[in-house]
Gaussian input, Z-matrix of N, CA and C with variables (Angstrom, degrees):
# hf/3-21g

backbone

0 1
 N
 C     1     B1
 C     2     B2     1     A1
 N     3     B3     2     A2     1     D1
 C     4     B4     3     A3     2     D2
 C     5     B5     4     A4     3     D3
 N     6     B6     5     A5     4     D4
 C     7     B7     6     A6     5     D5
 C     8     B8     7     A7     6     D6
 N     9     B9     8     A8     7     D7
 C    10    B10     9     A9     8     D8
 C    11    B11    10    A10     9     D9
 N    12    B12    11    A11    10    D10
 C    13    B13    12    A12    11    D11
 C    14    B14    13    A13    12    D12
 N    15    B15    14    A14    13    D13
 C    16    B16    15    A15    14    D14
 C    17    B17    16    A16    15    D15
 N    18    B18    17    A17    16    D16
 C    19    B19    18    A18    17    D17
 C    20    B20    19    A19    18    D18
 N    21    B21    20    A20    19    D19
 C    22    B22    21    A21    20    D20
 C    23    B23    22    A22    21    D21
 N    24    B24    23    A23    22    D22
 C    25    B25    24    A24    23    D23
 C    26    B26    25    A25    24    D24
 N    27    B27    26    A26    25    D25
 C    28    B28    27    A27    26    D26
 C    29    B29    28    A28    27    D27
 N    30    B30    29    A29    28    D28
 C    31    B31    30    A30    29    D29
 C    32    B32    31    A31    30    D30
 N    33    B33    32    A32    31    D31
 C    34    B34    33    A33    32    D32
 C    35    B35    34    A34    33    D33
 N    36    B36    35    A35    34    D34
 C    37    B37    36    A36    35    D35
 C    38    B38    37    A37    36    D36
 N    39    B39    38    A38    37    D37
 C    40    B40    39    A39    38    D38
 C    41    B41    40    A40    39    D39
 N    42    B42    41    A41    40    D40
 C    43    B43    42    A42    41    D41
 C    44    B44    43    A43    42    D42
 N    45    B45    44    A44    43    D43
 C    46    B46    45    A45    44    D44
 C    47    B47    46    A46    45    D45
 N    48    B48    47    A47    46    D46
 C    49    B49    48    A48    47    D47
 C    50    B50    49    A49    48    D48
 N    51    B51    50    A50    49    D49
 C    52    B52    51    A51    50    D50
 C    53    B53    52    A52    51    D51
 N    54    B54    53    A53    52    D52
 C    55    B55    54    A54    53    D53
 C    56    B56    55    A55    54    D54
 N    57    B57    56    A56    55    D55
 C    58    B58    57    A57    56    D56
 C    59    B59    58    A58    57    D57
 N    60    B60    59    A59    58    D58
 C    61    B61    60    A60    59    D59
 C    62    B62    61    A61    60    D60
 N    63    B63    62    A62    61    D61
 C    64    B64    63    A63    62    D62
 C    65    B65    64    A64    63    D63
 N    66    B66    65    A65    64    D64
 C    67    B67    66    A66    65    D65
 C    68    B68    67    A67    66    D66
 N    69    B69    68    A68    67    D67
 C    70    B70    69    A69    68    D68
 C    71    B71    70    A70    69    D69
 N    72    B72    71    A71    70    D70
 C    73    B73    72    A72    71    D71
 C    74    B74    73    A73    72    D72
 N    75    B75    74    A74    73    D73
 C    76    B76    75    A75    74    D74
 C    77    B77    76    A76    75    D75
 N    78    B78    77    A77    76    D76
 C    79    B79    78    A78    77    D77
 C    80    B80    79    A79    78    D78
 N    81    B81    80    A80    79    D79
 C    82    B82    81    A81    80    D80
 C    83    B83    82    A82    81    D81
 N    84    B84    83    A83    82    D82
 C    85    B85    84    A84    83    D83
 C    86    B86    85    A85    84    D84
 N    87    B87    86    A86    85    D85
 C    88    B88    87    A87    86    D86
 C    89    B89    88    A88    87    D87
 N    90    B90    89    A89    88    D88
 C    91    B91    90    A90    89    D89
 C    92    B92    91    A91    90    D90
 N    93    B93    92    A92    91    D91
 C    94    B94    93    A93    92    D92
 C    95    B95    94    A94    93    D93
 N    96    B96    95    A95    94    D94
 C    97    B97    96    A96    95    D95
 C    98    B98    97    A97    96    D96
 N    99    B99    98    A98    97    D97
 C   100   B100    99    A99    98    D98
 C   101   B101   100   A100    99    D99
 N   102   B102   101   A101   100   D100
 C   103   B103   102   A102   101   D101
 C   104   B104   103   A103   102   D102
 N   105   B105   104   A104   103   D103
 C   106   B106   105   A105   104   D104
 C   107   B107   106   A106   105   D105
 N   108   B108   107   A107   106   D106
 C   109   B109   108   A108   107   D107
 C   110   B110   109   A109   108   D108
 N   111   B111   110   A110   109   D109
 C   112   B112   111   A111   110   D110
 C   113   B113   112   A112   111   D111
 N   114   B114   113   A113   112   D112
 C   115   B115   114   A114   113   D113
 C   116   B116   115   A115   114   D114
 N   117   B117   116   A116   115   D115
 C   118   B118   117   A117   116   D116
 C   119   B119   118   A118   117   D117
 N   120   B120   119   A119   118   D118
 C   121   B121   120   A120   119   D119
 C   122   B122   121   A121   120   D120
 N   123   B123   122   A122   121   D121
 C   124   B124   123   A123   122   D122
 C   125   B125   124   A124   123   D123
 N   126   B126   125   A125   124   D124
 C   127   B127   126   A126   125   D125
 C   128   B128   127   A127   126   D126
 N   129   B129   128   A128   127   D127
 C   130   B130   129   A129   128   D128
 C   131   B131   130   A130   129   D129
 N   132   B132   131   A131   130   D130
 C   133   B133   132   A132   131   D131
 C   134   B134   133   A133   132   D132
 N   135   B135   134   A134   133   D133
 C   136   B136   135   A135   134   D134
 C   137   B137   136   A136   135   D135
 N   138   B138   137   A137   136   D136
 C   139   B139   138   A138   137   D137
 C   140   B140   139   A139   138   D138
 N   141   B141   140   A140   139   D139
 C   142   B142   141   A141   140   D140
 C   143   B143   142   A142   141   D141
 N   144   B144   143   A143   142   D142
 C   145   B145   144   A144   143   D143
 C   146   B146   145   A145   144   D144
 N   147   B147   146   A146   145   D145
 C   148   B148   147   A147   146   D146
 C   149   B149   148   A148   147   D147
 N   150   B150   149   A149   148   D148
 C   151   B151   150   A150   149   D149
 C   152   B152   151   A151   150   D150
 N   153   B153   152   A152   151   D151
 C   154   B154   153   A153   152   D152
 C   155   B155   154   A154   153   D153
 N   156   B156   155   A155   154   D154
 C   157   B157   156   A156   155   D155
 C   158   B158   157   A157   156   D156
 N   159   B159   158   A158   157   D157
 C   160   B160   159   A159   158   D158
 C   161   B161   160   A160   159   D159
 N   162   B162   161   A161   160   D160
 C   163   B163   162   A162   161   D161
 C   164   B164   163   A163   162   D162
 N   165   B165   164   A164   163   D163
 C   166   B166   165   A165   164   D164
 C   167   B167   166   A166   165   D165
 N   168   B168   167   A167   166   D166
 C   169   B169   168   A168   167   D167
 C   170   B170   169   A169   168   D168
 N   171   B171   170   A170   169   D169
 C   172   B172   171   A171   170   D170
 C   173   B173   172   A172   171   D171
 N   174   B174   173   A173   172   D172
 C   175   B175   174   A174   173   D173
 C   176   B176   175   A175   174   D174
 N   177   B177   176   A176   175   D175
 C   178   B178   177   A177   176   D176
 C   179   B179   178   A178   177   D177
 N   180   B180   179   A179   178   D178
 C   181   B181   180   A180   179   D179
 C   182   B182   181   A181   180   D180
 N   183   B183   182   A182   181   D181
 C   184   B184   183   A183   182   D182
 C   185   B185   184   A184   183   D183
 N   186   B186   185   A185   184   D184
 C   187   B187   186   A186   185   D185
 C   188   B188   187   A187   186   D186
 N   189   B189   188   A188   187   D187
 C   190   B190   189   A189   188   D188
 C   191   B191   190   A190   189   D189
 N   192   B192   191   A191   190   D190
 C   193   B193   192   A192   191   D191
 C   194   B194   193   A193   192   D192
 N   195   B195   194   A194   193   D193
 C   196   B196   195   A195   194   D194
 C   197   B197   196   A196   195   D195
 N   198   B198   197   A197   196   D196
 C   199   B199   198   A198   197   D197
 C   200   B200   199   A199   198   D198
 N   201   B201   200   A200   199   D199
 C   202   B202   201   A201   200   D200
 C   203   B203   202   A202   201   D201
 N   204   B204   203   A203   202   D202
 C   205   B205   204   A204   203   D203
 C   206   B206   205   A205   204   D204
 N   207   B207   206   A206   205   D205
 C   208   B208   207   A207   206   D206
 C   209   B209   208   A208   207   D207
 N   210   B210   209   A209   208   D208
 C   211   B211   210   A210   209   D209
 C   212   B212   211   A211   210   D210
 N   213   B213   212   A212   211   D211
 C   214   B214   213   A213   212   D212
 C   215   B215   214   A214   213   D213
 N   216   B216   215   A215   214   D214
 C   217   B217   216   A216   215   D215
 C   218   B218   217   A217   216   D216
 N   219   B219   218   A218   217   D217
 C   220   B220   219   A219   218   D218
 C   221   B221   220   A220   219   D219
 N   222   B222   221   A221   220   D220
 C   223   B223   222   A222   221   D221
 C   224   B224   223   A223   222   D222
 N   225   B225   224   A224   223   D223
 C   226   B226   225   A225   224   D224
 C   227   B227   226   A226   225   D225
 N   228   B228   227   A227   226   D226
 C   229   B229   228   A228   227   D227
 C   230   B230   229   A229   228   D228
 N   231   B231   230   A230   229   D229
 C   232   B232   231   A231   230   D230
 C   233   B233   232   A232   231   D231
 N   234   B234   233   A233   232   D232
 C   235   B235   234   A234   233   D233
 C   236   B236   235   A235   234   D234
 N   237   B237   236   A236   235   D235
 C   238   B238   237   A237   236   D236
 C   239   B239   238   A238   237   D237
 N   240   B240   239   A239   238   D238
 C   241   B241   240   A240   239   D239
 C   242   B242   241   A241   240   D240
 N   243   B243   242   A242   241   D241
 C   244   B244   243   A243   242   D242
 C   245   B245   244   A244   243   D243
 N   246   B246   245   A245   244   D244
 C   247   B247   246   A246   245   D245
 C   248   B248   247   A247   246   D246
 N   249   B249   248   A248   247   D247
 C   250   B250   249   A249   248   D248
 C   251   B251   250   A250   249   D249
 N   252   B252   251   A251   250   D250
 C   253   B253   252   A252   251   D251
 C   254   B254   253   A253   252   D252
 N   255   B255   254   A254   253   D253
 C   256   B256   255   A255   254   D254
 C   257   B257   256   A256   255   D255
 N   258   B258   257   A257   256   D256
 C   259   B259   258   A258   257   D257
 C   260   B260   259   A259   258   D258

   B1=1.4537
   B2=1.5217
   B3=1.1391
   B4=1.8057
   B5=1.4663
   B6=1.4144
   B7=1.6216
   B8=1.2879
   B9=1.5771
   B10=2.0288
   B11=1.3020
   B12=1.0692
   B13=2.2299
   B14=1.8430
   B15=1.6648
   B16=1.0116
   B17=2.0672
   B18=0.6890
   B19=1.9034
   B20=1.4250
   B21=0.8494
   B22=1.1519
   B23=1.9873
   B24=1.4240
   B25=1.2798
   B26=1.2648
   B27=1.4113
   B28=1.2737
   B29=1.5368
   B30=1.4926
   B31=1.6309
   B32=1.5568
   B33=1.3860
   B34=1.5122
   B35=1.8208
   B36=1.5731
   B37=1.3306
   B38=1.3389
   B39=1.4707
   B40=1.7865
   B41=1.5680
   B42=1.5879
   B43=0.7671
   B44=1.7294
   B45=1.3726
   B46=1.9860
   B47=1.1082
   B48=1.5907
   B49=1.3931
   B50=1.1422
   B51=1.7710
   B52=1.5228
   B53=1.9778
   B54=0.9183
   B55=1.9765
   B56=1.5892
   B57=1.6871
   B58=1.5089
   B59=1.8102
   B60=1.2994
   B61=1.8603
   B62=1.7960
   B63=0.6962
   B64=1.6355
   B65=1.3389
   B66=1.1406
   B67=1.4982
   B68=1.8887
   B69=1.5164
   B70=1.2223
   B71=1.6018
   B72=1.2589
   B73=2.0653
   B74=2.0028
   B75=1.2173
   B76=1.6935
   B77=1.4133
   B78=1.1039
   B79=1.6343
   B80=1.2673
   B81=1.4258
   B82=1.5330
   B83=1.6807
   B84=1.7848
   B85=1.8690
   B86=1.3460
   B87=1.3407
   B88=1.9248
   B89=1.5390
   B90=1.4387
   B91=1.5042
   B92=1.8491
   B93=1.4716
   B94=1.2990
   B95=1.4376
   B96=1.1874
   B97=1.4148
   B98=1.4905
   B99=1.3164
   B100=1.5627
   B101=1.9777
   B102=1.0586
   B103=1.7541
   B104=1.9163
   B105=1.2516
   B106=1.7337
   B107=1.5156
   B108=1.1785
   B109=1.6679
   B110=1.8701
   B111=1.4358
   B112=1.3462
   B113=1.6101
   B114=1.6358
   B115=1.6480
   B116=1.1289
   B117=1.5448
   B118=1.8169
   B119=1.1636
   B120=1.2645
   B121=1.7608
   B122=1.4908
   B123=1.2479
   B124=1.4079
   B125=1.4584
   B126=1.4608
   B127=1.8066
   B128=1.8751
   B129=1.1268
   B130=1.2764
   B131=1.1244
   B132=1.5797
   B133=1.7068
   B134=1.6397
   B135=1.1906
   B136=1.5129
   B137=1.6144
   B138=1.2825
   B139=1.5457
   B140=0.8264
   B141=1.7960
   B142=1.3376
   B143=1.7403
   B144=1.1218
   B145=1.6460
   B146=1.5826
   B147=1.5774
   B148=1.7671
   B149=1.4494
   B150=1.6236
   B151=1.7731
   B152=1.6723
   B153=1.1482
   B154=1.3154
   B155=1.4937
   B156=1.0915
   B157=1.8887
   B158=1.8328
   B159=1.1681
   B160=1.3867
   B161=1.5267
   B162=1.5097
   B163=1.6063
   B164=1.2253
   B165=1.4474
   B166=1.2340
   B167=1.2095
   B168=1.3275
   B169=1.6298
   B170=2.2744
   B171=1.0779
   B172=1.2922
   B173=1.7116
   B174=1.5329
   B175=1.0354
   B176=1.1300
   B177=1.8706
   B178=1.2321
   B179=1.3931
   B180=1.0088
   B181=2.0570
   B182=1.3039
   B183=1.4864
   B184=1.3091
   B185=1.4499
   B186=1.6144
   B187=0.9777
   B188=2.2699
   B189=1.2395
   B190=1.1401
   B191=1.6551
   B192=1.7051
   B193=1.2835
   B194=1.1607
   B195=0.8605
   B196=2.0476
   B197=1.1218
   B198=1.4645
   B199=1.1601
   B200=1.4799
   B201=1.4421
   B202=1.3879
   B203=1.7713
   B204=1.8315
   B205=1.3399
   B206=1.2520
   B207=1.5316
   B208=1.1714
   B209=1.7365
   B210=1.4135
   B211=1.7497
   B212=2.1631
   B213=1.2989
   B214=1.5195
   B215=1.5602
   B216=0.8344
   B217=1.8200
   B218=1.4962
   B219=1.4539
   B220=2.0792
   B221=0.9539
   B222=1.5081
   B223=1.2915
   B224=1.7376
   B225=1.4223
   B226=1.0046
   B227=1.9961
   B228=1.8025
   B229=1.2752
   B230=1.3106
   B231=1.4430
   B232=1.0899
   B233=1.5708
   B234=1.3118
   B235=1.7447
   B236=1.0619
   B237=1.5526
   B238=2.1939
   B239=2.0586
   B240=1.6997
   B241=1.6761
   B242=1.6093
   B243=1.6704
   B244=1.6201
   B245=1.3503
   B246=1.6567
   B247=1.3731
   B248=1.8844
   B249=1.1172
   B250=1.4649
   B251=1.8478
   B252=0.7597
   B253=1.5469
   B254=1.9444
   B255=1.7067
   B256=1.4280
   B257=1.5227
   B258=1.0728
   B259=2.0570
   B260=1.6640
   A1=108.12
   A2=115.37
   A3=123.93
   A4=99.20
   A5=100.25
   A6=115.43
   A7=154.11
   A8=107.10
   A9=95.67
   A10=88.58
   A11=132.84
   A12=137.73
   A13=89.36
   A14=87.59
   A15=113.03
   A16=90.85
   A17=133.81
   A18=131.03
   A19=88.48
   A20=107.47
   A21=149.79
   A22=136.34
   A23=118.75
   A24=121.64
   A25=116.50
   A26=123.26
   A27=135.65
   A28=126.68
   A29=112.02
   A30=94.06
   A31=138.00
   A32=98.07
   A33=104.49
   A34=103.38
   A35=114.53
   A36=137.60
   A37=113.71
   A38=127.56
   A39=139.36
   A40=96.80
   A41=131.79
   A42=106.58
   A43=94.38
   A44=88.34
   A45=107.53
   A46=122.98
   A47=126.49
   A48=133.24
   A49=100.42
   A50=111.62
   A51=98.30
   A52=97.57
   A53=105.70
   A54=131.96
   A55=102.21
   A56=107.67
   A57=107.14
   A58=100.04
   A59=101.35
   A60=96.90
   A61=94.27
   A62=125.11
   A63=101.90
   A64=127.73
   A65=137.30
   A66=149.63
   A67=92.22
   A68=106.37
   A69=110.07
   A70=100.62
   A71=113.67
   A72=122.85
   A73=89.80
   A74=95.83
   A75=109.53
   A76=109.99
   A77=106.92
   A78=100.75
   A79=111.42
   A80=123.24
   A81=127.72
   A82=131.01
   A83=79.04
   A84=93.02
   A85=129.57
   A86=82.41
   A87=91.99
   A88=97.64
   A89=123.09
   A90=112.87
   A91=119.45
   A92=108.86
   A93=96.68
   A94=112.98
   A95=165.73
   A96=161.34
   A97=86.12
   A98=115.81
   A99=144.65
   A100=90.80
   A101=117.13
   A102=114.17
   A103=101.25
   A104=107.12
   A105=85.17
   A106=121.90
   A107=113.31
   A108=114.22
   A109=118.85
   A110=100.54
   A111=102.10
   A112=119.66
   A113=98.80
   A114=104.77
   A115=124.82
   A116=105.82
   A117=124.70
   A118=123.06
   A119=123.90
   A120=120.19
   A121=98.93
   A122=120.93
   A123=129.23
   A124=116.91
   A125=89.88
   A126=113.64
   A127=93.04
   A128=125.68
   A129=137.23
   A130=105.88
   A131=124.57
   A132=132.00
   A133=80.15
   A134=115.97
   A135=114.11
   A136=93.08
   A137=125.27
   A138=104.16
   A139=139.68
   A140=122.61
   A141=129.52
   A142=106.44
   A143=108.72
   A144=112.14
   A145=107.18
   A146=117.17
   A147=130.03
   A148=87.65
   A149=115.89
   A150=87.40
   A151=96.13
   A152=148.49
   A153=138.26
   A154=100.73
   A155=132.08
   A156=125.89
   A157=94.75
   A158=117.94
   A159=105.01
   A160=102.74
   A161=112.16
   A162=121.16
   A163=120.81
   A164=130.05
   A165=117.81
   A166=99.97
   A167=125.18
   A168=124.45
   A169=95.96
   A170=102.16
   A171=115.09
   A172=115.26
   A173=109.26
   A174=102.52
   A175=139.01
   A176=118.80
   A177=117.54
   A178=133.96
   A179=103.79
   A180=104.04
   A181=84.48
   A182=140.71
   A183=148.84
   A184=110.64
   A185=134.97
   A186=127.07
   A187=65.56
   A188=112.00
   A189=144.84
   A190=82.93
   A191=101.04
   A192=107.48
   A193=135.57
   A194=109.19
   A195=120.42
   A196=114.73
   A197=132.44
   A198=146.99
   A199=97.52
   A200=132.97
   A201=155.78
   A202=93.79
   A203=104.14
   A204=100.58
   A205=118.81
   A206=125.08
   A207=139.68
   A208=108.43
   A209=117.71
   A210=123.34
   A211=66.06
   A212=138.84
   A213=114.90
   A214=104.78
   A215=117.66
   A216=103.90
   A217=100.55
   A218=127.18
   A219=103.87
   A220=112.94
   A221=119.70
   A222=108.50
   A223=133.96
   A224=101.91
   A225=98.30
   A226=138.00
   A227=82.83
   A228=92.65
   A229=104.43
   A230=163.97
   A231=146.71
   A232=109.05
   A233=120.05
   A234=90.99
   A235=121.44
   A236=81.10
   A237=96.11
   A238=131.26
   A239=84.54
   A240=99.12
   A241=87.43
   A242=125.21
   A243=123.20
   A244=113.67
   A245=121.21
   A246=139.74
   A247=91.73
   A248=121.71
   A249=118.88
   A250=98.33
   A251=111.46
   A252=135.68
   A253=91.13
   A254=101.57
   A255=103.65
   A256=109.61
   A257=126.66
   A258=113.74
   A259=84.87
   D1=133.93
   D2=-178.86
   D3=-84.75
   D4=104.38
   D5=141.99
   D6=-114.28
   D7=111.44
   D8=-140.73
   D9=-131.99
   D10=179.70
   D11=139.15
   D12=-102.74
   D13=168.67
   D14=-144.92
   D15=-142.01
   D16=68.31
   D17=-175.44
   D18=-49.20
   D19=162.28
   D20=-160.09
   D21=-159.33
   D22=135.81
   D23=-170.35
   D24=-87.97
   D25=19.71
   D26=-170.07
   D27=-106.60
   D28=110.86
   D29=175.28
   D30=-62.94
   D31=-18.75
   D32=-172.51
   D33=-79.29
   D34=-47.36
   D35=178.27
   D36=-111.86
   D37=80.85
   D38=-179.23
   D39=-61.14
   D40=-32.13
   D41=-162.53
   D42=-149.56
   D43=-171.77
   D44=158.17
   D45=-158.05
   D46=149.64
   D47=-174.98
   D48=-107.50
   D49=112.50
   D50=-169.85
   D51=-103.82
   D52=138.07
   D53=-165.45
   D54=-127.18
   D55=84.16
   D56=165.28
   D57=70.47
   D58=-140.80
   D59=178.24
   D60=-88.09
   D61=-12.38
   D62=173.58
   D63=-72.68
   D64=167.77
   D65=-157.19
   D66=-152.07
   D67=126.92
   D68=177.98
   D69=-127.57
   D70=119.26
   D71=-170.60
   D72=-63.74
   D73=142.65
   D74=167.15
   D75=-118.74
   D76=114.38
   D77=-179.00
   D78=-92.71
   D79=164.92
   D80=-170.55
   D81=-30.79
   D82=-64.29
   D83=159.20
   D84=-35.42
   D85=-45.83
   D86=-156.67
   D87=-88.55
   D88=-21.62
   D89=168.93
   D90=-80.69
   D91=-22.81
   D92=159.33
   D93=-83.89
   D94=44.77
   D95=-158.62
   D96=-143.04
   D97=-72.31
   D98=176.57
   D99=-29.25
   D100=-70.93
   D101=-169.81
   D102=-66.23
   D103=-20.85
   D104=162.23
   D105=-69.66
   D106=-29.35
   D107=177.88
   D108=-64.87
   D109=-26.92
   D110=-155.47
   D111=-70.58
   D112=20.94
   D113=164.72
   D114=-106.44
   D115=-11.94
   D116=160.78
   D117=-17.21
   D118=152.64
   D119=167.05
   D120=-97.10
   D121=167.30
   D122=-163.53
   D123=-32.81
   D124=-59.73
   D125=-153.46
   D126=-68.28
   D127=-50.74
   D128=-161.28
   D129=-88.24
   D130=6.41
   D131=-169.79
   D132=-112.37
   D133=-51.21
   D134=-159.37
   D135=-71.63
   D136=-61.76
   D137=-171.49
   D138=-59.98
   D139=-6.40
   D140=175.19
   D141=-101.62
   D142=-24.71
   D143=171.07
   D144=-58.07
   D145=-31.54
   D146=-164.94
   D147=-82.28
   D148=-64.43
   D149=-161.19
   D150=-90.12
   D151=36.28
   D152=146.22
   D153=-91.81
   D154=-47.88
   D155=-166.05
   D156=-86.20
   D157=-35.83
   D158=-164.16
   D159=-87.12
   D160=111.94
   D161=152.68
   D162=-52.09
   D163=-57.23
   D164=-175.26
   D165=-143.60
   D166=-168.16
   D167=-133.57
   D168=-100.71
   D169=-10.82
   D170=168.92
   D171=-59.87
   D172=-62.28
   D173=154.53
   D174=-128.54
   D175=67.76
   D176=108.01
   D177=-87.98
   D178=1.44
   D179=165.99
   D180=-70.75
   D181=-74.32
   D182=-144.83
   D183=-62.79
   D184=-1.00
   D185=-136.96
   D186=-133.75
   D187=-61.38
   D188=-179.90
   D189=-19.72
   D190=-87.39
   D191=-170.06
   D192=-72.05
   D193=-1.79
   D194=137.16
   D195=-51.16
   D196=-73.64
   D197=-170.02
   D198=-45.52
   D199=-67.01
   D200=-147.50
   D201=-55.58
   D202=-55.18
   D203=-169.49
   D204=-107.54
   D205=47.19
   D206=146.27
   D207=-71.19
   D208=144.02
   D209=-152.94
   D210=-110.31
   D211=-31.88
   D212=-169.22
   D213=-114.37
   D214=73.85
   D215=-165.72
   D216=-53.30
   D217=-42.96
   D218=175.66
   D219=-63.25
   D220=-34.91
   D221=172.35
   D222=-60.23
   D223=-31.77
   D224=169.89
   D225=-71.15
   D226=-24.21
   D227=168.39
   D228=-98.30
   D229=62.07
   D230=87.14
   D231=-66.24
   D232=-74.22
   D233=163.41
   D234=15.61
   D235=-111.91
   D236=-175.58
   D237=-37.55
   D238=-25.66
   D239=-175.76
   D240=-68.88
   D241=-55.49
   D242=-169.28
   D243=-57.23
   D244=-43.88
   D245=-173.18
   D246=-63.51
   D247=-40.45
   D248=-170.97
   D249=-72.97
   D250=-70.60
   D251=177.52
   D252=-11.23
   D253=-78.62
   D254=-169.64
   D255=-63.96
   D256=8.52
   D257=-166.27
   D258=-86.57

């Protein structure tokens, strides 16, 4: 499952967390909150990335099973920690 952000030219929405075919809006707040985590180790990057990106319980399952079927999970969270870094 493709899980990436996406920057964006938008003030209201800087960015997006894109989850499989969905697109989840990041608003300002929540993308600076998001760059305090990004020194985390995996496990503790992913659970605070879930209840900061996930609104409601839909997607954090959805956020979950992304995470789940990544084949590098550090790898995947350095990714996302760099992808966070530049938004």
């Amino acid at each position: 499952m493709n899980l990436r952000f996406e920057k964006l030219q938008s003030p209201i929405y800087p960015a997006f967390l894109h989850v499989g075919e969905y697109s989840i809006p990041i608003d300002p707040d929540r993308v600076q909150s998001l760059k305090e985590i990004t020194r985390e180790e995996p496990a503790p990057f992913f659970e605070a990335l879930i209840e900061k990106v996930g609104y409601n319980r839909y997607l954090k399952e959805l956020l979950r099973e992304g995470i789940s079927k990544a084949e590098e999970p550090s790898s995947l969270a350095r990714r996302l920690q760099e992808e966070i870094r530049s938004l």
